[in-house]
C-alpha positions as CSV (number, residue, x, y, z in Angstrom):
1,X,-28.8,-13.3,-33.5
2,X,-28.2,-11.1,-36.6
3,X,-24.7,-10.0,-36.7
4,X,-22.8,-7.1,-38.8
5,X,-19.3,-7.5,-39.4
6,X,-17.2,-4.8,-39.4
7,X,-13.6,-4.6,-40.8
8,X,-10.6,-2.2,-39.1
9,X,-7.5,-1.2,-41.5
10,X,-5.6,1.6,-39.4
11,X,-8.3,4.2,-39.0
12,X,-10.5,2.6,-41.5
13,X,-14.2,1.0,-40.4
14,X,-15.7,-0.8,-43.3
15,X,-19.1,-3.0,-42.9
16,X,-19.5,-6.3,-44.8
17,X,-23.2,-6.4,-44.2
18,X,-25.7,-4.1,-46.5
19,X,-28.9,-5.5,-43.7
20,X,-30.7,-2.7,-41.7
21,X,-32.2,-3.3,-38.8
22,X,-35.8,-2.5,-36.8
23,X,-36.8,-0.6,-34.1
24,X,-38.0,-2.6,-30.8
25,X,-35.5,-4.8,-30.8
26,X,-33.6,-5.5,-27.3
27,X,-30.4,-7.9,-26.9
28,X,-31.0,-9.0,-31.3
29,X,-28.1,-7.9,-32.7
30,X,-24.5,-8.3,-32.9
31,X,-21.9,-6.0,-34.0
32,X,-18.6,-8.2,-34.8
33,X,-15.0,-7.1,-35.5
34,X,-12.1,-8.0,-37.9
35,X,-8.8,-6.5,-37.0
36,X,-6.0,-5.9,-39.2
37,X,-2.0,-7.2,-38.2
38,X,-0.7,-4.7,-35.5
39,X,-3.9,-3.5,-33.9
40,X,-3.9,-6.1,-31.3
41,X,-2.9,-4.8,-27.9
42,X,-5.5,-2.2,-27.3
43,X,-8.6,-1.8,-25.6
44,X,-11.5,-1.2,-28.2
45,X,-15.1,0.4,-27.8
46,X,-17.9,0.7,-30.5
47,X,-19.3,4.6,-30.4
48,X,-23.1,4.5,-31.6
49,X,-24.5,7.5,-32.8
50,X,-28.4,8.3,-33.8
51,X,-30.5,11.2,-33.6
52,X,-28.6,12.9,-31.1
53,X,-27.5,10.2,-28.6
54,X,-24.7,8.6,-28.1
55,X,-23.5,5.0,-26.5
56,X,-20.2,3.5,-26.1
57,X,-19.8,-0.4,-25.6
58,X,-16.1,-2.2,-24.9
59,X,-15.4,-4.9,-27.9
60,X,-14.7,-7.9,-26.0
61,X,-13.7,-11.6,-27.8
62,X,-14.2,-9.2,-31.0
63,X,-18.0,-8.4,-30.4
64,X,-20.5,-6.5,-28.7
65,X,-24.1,-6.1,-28.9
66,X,-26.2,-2.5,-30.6
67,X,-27.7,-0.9,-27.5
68,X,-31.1,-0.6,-26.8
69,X,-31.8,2.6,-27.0
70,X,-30.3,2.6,-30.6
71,X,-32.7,1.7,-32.0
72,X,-36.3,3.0,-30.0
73,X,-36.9,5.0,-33.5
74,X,-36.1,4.8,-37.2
75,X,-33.2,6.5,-39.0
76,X,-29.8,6.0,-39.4
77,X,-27.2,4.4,-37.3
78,X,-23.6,5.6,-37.2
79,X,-21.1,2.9,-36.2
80,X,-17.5,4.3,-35.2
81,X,-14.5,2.1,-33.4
82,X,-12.0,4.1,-31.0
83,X,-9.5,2.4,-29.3
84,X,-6.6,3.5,-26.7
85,X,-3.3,1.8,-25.3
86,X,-1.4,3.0,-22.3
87,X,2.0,1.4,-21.2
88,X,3.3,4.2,-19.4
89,X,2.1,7.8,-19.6
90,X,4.9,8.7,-22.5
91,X,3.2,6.1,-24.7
92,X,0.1,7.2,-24.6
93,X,-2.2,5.7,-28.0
94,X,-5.3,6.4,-29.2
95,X,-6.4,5.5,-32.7
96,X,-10.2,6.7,-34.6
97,X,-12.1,5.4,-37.1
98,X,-14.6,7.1,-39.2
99,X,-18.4,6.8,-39.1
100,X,-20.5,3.5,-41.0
101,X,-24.3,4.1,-41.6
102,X,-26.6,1.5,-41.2
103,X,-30.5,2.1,-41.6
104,X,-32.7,1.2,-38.8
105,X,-36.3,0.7,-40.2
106,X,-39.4,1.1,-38.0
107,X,-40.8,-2.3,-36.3
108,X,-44.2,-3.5,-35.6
């Protein structure tokens, strides 16, 4: 499965891959996540964006998969990270990264 590794610094998203992707595919590829020291603890969610949708998928063991309906056309991906932590309702977190485009090519 084709993977793009990502790279969180604070409120920082940085990709380590320059691949695009193609329309069609379903369950192909693989977002993965590198966390900088003191970031553990939360609960973390990839935000897709793309031609006026939106999907939201929980990080879990560092990964998650591009959604489906990411890529039913061509154009351009954006890739976010949000994450929140709740001990008690005075300690409330919540921490947002910026955007990453990634090009999604048409398929056969």
């Amino acid at each position: 499965m084709p993977e793009f590794k990502f790279v969180i610094n604070g409120t920082t998203l940085s990709c380590l891959s320059d691949d695009s992707l193609t329309t069609g595919n379903v369950g192909t590829y693989k977002c993965s996540f590198i966390f900088a020291d003191g970031l553990q603890g939360m609960t973390w969610y990839a935000a897709f964006k793309k031609n006026g949708r939106q999907h939201c998928a929980e990080i879990e063991n560092g990964s998650c998969d591009i959604p489906q309906n990411m890529l039913d056309d061509s154009g351009t991906l954006y890739v976010g990270v949000f994450a929140s932590m709740l001990n008690d309702p005075s300690q409330y977190k919540r921490l947002s990264t910026n955007f990453v485009m990634l090009k999604v090519n048409c398929g056969a």
